[in-house]
N, C-alpha and C positions, 0 to 999 in steps of 0.2 A: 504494500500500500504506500502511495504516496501523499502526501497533504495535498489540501486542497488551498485555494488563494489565502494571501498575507491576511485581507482582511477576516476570511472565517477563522482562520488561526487564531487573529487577537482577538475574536468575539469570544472564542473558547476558553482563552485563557482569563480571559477577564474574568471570565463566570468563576475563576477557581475558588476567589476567595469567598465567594456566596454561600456552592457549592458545598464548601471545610466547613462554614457554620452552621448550616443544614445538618449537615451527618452529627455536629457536636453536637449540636441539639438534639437530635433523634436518641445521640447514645446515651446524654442522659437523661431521658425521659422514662420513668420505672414501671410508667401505668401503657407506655408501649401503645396507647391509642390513636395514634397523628396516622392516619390513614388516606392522607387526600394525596399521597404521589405514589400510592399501591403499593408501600411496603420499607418505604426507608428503614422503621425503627426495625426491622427483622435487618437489613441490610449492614446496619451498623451496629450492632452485636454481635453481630457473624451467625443469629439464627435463624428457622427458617427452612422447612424440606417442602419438597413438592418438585413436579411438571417444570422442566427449566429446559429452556430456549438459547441454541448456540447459535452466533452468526460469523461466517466467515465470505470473505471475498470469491468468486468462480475462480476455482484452479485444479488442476488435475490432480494434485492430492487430495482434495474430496474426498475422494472412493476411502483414503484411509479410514479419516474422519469418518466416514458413515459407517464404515466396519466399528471402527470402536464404539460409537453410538450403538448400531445393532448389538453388541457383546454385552454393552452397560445397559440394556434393556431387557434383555432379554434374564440379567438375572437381579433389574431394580421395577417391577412392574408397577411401584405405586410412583416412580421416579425418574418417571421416561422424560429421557432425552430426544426435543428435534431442533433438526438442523434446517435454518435458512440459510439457502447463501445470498449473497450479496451480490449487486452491478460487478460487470466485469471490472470498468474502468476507476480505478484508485479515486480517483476525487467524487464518483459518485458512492463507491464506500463510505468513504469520510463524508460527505454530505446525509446520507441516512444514518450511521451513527451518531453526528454530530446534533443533528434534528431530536432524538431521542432521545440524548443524552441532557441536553440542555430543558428538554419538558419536562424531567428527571423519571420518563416512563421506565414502568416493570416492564418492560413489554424485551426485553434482551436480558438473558441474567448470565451470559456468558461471551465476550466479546472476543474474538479473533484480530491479533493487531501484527502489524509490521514491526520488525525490531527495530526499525528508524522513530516508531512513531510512540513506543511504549512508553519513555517520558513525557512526552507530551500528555497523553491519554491521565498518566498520575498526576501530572500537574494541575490538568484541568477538575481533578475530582473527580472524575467518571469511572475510576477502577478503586477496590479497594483493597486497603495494604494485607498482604497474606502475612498476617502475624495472629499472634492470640489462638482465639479457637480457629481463624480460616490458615492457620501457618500449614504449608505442606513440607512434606518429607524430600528433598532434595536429593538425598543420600545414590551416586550414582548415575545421578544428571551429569554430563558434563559443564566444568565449572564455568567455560565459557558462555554458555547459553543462560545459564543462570544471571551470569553477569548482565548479560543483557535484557532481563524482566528484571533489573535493579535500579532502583532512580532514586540517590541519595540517600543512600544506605539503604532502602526496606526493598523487598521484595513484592514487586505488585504484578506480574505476569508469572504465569509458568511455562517454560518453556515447551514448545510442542513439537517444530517439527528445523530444521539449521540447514545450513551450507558450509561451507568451506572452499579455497580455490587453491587449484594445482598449479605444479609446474610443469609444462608440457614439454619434453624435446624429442629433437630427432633422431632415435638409435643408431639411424644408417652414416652418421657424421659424428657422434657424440661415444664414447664407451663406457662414459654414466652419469647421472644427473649431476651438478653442482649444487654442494649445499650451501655455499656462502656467494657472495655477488663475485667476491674475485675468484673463485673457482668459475664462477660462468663469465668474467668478461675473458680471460686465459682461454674460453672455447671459441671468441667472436673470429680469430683468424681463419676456422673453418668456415664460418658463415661466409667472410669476405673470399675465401676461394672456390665456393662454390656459388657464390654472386646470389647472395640471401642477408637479410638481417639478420642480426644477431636475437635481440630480444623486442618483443611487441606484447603489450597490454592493452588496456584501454583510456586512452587518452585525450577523446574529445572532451569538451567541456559540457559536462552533464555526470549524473550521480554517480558514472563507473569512474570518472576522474577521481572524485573525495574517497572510493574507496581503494583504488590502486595506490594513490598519496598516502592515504592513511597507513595502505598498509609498510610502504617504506621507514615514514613516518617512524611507526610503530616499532620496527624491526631495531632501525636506532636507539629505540627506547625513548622516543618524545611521543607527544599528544598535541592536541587541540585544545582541548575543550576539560575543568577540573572538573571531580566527580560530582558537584552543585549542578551540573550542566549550564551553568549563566557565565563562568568567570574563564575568559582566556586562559590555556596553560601552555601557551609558545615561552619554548625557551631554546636551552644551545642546541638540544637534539634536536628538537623540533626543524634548528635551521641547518644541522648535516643531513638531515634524511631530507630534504627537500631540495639542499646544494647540490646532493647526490643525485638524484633525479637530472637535474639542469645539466649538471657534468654529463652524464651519459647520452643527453639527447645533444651536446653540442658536441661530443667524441664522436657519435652516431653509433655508439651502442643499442639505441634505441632509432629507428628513422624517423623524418619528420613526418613523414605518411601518417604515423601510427596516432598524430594531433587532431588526424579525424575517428580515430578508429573506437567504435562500441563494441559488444559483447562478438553482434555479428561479423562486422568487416574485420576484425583480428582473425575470429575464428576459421574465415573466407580462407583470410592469407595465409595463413597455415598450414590447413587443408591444402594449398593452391601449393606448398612446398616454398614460401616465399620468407620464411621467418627460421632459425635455427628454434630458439625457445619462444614458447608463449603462458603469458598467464592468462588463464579464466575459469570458470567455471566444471565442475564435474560431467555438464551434462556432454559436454564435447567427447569425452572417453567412447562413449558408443556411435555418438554424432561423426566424428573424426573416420567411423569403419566406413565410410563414403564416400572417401576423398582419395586425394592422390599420395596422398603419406600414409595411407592406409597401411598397417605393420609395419612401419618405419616409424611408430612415436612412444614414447613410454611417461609416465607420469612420475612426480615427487613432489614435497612439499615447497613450498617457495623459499627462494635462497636469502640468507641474514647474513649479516655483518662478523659474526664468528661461528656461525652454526645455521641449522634452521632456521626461517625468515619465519614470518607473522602474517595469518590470512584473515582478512576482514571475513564477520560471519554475515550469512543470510538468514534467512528464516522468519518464523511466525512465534509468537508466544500470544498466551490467552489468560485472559483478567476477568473477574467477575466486576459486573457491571455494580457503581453505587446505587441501583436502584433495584436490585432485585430485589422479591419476596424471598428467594428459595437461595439465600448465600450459603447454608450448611450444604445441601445438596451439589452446589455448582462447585462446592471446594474438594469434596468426596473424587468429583469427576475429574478436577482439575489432576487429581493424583492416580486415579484410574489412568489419567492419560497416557503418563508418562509410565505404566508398568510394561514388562517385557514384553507381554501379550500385546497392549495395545502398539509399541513402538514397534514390533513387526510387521505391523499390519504397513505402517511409513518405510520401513525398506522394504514388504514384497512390493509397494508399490514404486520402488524406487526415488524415493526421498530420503533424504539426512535427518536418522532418528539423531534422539537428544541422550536416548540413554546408552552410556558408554558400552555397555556387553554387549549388546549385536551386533556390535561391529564383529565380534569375535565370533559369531555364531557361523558355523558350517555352511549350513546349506545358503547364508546371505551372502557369503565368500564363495562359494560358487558362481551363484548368478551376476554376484557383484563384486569383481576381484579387484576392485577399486577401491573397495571399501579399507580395507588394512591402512591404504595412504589418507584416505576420508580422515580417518580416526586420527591418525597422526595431526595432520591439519588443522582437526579442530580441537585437539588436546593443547595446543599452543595459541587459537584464533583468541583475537579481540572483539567485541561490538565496536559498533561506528560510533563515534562522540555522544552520551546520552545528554541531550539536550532538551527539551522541552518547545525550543525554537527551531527543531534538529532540521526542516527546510533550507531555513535561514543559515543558518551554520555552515552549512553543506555549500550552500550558494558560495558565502565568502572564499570556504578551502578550494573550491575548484576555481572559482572565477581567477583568483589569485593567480594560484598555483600553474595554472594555464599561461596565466601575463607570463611567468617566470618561466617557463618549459619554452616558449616563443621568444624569450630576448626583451620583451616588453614592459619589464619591470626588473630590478633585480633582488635575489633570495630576499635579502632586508627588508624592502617596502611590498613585496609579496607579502610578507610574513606582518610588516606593521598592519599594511590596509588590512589583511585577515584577524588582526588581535580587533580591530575597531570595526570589525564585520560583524565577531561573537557578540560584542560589548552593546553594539547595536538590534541584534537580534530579532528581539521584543518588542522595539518601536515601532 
């Protein structure tokens, strides 16, 4: 999911501090009577069973989601779970949640969010914190994904369903993956004798930009954005992983082609034999048997600075709504979700479960021999900056970071104009 416009953003967020007093009130209300929003005072005690209602956006992991729904029904008959989904397109998402949230309806007691968007979602009041009675058992989630249903310290998402991104290369040129940058710039003389780039990501300006920066970024060991999500945290890392970036695109480690390249046209030129290494996504592994590097490419995790590099995660996490009636029920679920049973159901359908042991399971290593590096991946991934304004954030780090990959600013005032991007935000 992505946000919808600036202005619905700060209509949301404004509502947050109404919202916080809402709930205080409701919790301390003892005679639990206040019935005119269908359910607050059950929602802010964490009580409350019954018929509870999941929405999630159109995506072909569905099919999982509706299996675990059928699993959790068929052995909670008084506690059935249904699934609406939602508009295809991101901002009409966020428009029917944001409508519902703000009339503070029962009418969703279980919300499906993008991991870019779960601080926001906390900030505005619309989820509530899994602590107290709604706290779920984590134990075996990976910590990464966890990290990302966290928004200043509490936990208000549970993680459901993640990504991770590889590193692609060419076996027929290469005799094995590089696990740090200078292992793989030491490979780019092959690339230049066989008249290929060396390394291609995605690099036009738009959300794959903040997350291929990020994850350089990250690899350095600098950030964006502190864990508040409101307060700048550029500092010296912050400006070698982004120096380093610039360094490579003006060595031509990186081409300048690659200044328009998204998920697709990377994946294109790969395919096409045009790139020695590529970063993106998992889904290319089987994508890739199509093309003309077909059995000439092999996967590993992204290359760091002394060891393995750092992958931005993908994925969904799920919040109970601050206006359920049924918040005991949706938090039962919430932890149904994540058990073995149901996170099988996310790899046979070929998605990035959250819980770490399937990775390890037999017959998911068959069908998905991908998996073993997945797991690696996301044993080490980050979230993207948890910010509350995380649109906005995102705009600054790419728009920036972009001036500075083209010559058009340098590392420094990249990095000033983006501290005064975060700072701004919210306006």
């Amino acid at each position: 999911m992505v946000l919808n416009t600036k202005a619905m953003r700060r209509a949301a967020i404004a509502a947050t501090a109404a919202t916080a007093l809402v709930l205080a009130g409701c919790s301390s209300d003892s005679g639990g009577d206040d019935t005119s929003t269908g359910g607050e005072g059950t929602a802010a005690s964490g009580e409350g069973r019954g018929p509870i209602t999941i929405v999630e956006g159109q995506d072909p992991l569905n099919t999982a989601l509706e299996s675990i729904i059928a699993d959790w029904n068929a052995e909670h008959p008084d506690e059935q779970v249904t699934f609406k989904p939602l508009a295809k397109e991101a901002n009409d998402q966020y428009a029917d949640i944001a409508q519902r949230m703000q009339a503070k309806s029962d009418e969703y007691d279980l919300i499906a969010v993008d991991v870019t968007n779960t601080a926001e979602f906390a900030a505005n009041g619309w989820l509530l914190p899994l602590e107290g009675d709604l706290a779920i058992d984590t134990e075996g989630v990976l910590p990464a994904t966890v990290e990302s249903g966290t928004y200043n310290g509490t936990l208000y998402a549970a993680p459901k369903n993640t990504n991770g991104a590889f590193l692609y290369y060419r076996t027929d040129l290469v005799d094995k993956a590089p696990a740090t940058w200078d292992d793989l710039k030491a490979e780019c003389p092959k690339a230049e004798e066989a008249g290929i780039a060396c390394y291609i990501g995605q690099f036009k300006n738009y959300e794959g930009l903040t997350v291929n920066v990020t994850e350089i970024v990250n690899a350095f060991g600098g950030s964006f954005v502190s864990e508040d999500g409101l307060t700048p945290a550029v500092d010296d890392k912050t400006a070698e992983g982004l120096q380093f970036l610039v360094d490579n695109f003006e060595d031509g480690i990186i081409p300048a082609a690659a200044q328009t390249y998204t998920e697709g046209e990377s994946q294109t030129a790969f395919g096409n034999g045009e790139a020695l290494f590529l970063r993106t996504w998992p889904g290319f592994y089987t994508d890739g048997e199509t093309s003309s590097v077909a059995g000439k490419y092999g996967i590993a995790v992204l290359p760091g600075v002394d060891g393995p590099g750092v992958s931005t995660l993908g994925g969904y996490n799920v919040g109970i709504s601050a206006f359920s009636d049924a918040p005991a029920t949706a938090r039962d679920f919430l932890e149904f979700m994540q058990t073995r049973q149901s996170q099988m159901h996310y790899a046979e359908a070929g998605g990035a479960p959250v819980l770490a042991e399937v990775y390890d399971d037999a017959s998911i290593l068959e069908q998905y021999p991908y998996f073993s590096t997945l797991k690696e991946a996301l044993e080490a991934a980050k979230p993207r900056p948890a910010s509350p304004y995380y649109s906005a954030v995102s705009k600054a780090i790419a728009d920036n970071a972009y001036a500075a990959i083209r010559g058009e600013k340098t590392v420094q005032q990249a990095l000033d104009d983006t501290e005064a991007g975060i700072e701004t935000a919210g306006n």
